[in-house]
C-alpha positions in Angstrom: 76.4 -29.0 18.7 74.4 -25.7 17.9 70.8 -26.0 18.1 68.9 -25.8 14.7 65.5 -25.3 16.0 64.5 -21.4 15.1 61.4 -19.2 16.8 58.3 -19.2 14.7 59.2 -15.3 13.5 62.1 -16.6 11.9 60.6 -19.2 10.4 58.7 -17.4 8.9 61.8 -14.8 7.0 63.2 -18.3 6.5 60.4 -19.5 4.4 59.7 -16.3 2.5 62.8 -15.9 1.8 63.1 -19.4 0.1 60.1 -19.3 -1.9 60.8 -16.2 -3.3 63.9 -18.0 -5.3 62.3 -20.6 -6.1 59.7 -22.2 -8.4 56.1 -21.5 -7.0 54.7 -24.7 -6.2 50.7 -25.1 -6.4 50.5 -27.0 -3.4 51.3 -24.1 -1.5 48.7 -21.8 -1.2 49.6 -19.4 1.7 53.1 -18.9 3.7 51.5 -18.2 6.5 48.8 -20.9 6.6 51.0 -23.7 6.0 53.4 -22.4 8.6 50.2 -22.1 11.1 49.1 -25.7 10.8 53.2 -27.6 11.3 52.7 -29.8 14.5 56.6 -29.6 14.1 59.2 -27.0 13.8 61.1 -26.2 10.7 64.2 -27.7 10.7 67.4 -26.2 8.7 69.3 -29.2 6.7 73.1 -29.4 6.8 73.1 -27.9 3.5 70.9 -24.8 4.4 67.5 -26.0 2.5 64.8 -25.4 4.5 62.5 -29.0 5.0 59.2 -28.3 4.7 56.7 -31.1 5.3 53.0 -31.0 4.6 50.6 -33.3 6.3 48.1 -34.5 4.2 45.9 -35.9 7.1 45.8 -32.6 8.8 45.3 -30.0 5.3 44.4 -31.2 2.3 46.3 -29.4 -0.5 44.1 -27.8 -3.3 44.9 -26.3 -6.2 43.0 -23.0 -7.3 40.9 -23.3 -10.1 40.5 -20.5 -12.6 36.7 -18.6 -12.3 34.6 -19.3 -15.0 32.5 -16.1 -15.5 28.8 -16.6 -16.7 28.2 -14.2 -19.6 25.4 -11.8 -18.3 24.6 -11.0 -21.6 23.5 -14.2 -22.7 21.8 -15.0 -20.0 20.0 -11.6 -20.0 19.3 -12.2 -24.1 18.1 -15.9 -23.8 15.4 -14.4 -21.3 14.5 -11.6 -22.8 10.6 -12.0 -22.3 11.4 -12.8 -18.6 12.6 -9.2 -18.7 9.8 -7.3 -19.8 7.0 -9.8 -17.6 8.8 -8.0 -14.5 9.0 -4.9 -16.2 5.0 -5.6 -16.4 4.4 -7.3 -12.6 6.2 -3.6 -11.3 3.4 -1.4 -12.6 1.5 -3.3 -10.0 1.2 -2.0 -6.7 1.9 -4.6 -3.9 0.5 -7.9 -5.0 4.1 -10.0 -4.3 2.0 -13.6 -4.7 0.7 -12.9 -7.7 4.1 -11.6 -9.1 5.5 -15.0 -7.6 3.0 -17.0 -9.5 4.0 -15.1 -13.3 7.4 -16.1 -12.6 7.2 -19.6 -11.2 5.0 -20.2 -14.7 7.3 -18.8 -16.4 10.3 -20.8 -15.1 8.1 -24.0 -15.4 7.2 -23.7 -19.1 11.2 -22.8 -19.4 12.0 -25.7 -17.5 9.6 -28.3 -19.7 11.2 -26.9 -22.7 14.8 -27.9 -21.8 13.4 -31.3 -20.1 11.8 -32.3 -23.8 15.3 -31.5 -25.1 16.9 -34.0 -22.8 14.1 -36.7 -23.8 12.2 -36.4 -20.3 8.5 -36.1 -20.3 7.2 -32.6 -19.9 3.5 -32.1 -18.8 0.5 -29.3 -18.5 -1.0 -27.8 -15.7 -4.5 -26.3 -15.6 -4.4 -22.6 -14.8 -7.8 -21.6 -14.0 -7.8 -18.6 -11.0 -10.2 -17.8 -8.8 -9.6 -14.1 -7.1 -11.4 -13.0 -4.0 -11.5 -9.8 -2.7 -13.3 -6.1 -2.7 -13.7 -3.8 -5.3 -11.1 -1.6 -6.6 -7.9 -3.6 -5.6 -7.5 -4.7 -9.1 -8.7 -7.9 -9.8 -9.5 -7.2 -13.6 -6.2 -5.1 -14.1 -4.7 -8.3 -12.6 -6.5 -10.6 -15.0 -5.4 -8.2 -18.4 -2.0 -8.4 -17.3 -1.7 -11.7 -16.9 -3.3 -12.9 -20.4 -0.9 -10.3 -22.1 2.3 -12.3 -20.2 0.9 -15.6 -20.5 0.6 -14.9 -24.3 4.4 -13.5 -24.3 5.5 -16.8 -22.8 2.8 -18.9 -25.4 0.6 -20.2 -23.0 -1.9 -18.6 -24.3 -2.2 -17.8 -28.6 -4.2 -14.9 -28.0 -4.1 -13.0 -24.7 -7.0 -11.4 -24.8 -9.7 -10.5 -21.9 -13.5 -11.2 -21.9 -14.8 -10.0 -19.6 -18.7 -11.3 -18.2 -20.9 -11.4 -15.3 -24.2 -13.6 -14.9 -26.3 -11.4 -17.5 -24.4 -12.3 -20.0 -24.1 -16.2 -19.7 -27.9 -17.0 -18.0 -30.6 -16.9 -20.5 -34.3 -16.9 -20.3 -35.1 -20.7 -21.1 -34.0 -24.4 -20.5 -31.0 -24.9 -23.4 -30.4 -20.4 -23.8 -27.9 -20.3 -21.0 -25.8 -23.1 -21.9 -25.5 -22.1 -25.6 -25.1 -18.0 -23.7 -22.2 -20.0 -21.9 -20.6 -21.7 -25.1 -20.7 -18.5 -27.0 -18.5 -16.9 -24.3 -16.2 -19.2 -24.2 -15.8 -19.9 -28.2 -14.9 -15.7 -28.1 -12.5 -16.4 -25.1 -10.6 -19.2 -26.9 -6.8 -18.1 -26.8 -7.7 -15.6 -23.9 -9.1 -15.7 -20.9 -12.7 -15.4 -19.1 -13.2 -13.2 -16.6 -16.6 -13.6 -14.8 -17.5 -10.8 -12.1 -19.3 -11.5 -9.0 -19.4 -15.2 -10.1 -21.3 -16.1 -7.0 -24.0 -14.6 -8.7 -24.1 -17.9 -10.6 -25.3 -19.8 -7.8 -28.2 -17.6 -6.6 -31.5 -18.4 -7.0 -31.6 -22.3 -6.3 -31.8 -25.7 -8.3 -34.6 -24.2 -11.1 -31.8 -21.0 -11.3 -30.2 -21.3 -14.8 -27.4 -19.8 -13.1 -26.5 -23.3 -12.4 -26.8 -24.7 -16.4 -24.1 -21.7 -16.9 -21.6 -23.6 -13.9 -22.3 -27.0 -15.1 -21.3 -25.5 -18.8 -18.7 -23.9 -17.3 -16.9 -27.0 -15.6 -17.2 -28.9 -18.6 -15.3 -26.7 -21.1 -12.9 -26.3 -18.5 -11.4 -30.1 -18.3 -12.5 -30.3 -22.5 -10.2 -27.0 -23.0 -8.3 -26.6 -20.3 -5.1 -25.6 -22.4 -7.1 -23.2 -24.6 -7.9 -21.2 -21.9 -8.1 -19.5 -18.5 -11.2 -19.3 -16.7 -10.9 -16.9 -13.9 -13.9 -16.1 -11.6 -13.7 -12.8 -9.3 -15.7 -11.8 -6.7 -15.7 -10.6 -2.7 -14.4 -13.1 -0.6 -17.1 -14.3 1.7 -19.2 -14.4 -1.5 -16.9 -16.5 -3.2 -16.5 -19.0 -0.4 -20.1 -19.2 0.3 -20.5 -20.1 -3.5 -17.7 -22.7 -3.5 -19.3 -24.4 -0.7 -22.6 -25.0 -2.5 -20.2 -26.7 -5.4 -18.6 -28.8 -3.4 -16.6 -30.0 -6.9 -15.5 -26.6 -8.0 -12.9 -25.6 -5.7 -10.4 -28.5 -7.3 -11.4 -27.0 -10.4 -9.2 -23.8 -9.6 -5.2 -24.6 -8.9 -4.5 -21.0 -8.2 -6.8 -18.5 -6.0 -5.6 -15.4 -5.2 -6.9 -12.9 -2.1 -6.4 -9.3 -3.3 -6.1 -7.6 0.4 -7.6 -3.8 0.4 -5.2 -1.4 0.2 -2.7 0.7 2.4 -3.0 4.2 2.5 0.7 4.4 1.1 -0.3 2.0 -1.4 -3.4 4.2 -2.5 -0.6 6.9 -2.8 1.6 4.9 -4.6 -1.4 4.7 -6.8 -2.5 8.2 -7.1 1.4 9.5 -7.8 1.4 6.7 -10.2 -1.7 8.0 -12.2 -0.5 11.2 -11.9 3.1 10.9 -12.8 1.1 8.9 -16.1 -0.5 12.2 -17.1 2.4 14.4 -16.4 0.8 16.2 -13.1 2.2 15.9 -9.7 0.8 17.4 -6.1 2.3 19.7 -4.2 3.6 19.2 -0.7 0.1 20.2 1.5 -1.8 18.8 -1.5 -0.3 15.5 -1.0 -0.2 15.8 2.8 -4.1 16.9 2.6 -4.6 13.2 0.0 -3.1 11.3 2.6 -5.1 12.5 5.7 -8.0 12.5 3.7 -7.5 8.6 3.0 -6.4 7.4 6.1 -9.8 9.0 7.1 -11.9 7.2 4.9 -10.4 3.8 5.4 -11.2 3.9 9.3 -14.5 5.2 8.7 -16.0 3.1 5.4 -17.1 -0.4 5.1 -14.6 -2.3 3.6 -17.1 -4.1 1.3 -18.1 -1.0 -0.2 -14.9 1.3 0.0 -13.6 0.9 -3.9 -9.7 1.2 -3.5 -7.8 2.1 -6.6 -10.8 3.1 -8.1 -11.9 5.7 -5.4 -8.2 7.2 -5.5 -8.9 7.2 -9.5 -12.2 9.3 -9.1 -10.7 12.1 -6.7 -7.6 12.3 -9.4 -9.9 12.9 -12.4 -12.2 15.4 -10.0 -9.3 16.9 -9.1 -7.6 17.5 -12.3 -11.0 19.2 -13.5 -11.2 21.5 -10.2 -6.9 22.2 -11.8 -8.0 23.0 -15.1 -11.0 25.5 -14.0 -8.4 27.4 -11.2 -5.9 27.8 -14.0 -8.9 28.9 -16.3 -10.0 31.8 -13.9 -7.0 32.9 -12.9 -5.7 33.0 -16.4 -2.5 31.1 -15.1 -1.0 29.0 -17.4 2.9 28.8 -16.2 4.3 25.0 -16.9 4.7 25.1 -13.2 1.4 25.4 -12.6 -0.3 23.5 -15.5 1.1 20.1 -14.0 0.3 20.9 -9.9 -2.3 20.3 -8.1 -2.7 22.3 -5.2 -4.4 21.1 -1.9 -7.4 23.5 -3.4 -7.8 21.5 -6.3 -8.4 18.2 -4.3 -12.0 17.3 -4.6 -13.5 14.0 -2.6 -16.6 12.5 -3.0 -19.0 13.2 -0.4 
């Protein structure tokens, strides 16, 4: 009797060959992988059919399902405002917490909205900020952006900025500073209150009436929490020196953000940025000559007292004068020219 076991190559031809008369059957995803996984050989029948036996306990067949595309467009149009808050967040240099925090609000006020649809209970969160760190790396930038988002995604009505430091909430008697206080915060209704070198607020002692303005203060924040954003600014050590003589406050403030000083490629970034705003650009050895000049200054300054963005902000507008007066005298006014600066233009402060 002839033997009717075949090598696994013809097998294979065997099996191609049969599906490709026949009705495709779903449970057959691949030739090859079917043929790959047999504990036993294929066996021919008498009448020349080929037996092919699936093991269920060894492959479990599965049937393809059809892809279900999710419409980008939608998706794209249903967060539109999404859209233009990281459109917003990329005019900022660095600062990747603070972009985290815009968009994890964002997604929780989305979130509440489709949990009150499903009948769950939704709830507020305070968002008073406290930022901490030196001037110039854009604290109050910071705190303008994020009233205009908030008030793009309605957590805030208005979105406005006030902006305050201790002059303009202590007074010069027992009851001016608390009604100094109110005032502020009746303007800032909608918005949000920013108070600069806050620690100032707790100079002075217990007969300061920098401390009527905090106790004001904390109690508008619980009574309004939801009308508005109280953020206090100020240089770090300050700040923690001044939360430790309010033991209370810290709690008060969910969210505190550290704005780190600047990279000398970041204070680039910055400087191109301004630049590129007001249509001027440097040349190669001007830029070279920026970026010496800053990496310079940052290993020789205090820290405290170096001003970041805003130094970079002063040499640009210098600069663009000490342009303007080249071009002047030299009666030079190619298009080329009018929009670079040249490392002779470059003017830092002494």
């Amino acid at each position: 009797m002839k033997n009717n076991r075949f090598s696994y190559a013809e097998q294979q031809v065997f099996v191609r060959g049969h599906l490709s008369h026949s009705r495709p059957n779903p449970r057959i995803l691949s030739v090859e992988c079917e043929v790959a996984v047999m504990d036993q050989p294929i066996r021919m029948k008498n009448n020349g059919q080929i037996n092919i036996v699936l093991h269920a306990g060894q492959r479990e067949a599965v049937i393809p399902q059809p892809k279900i595309e999710t419409s980008k467009k939608d998706l794209s149009a249903e967060h539109e405002i999404l859209k233009e808050i990281e459109d917003e967040l990329g005019t900022l240099v660095g600062m990747e917490e603070i972009k985290k925090m815009v968009k994890e609000v964002y997604a929780w006020i989305y979130i509440n909205k489709k949990r009150e649809a499903a009948g769950l209970k939704t709830g507020k969160q305070a968002l008073h900020m406290m930022f901490k760190g030196n001037p110039g790396t854009g604290k109050t930038t910071v705190a303008r952006l994020i009233g205009k988002l908030f008030h793009k995604m309605n957590v805030l009505s208005k979105g406005h900025l006030i902006e305050a430091e201790r002059a303009d909430l202590v007074g010069e008697y027992i009851g001016h500073t608390a009604q100094k206080t109110r005032d502020l915060i009746k303007k800032a209704i909608g918005g949000i209150l920013f108070i600069d070198e806050a620690y100032s607020l707790g100079r002075g002692g217990e007969k300061d009436f920098g401390k009527e303005a905090i106790d004001t203060l904390v109690k508008h924040m619980e009574d309004k929490q939801h009308e508005f954003i109280l953020i206090l600014a100020g240089y770090s050590n300050e700040m923690d020196y001044f939360l430790s003589l309010n033991p209370g406050l810290h709690s008060r403030f969910p969210i505190v953000f550290n704005f780190p000083d600047y990279s000398v490629e970041e204070l680039m970034d910055i400087g191109k940025r301004m630049l590129t705003e007001k249509e001027y650009t440097l040349s190669l050895d001007a830029e070279r000559k920026l970026r010496d000049h800053l990496a310079f200054v940052k290993t020789t300054s205090n820290p405290a007292s170096f001003s970041n963005g805003r130094y970079v902000r002063n040499v640009i507008e210098k600069s663009v004068r000490a342009q303007a007066m080249r071009l002047l005298m030299q009666a030079c006014y190619d298009r080329h020219e009018l929009v670079t600066l040249r490392s002779s233009d470059l003017v830092f402060p002494d």
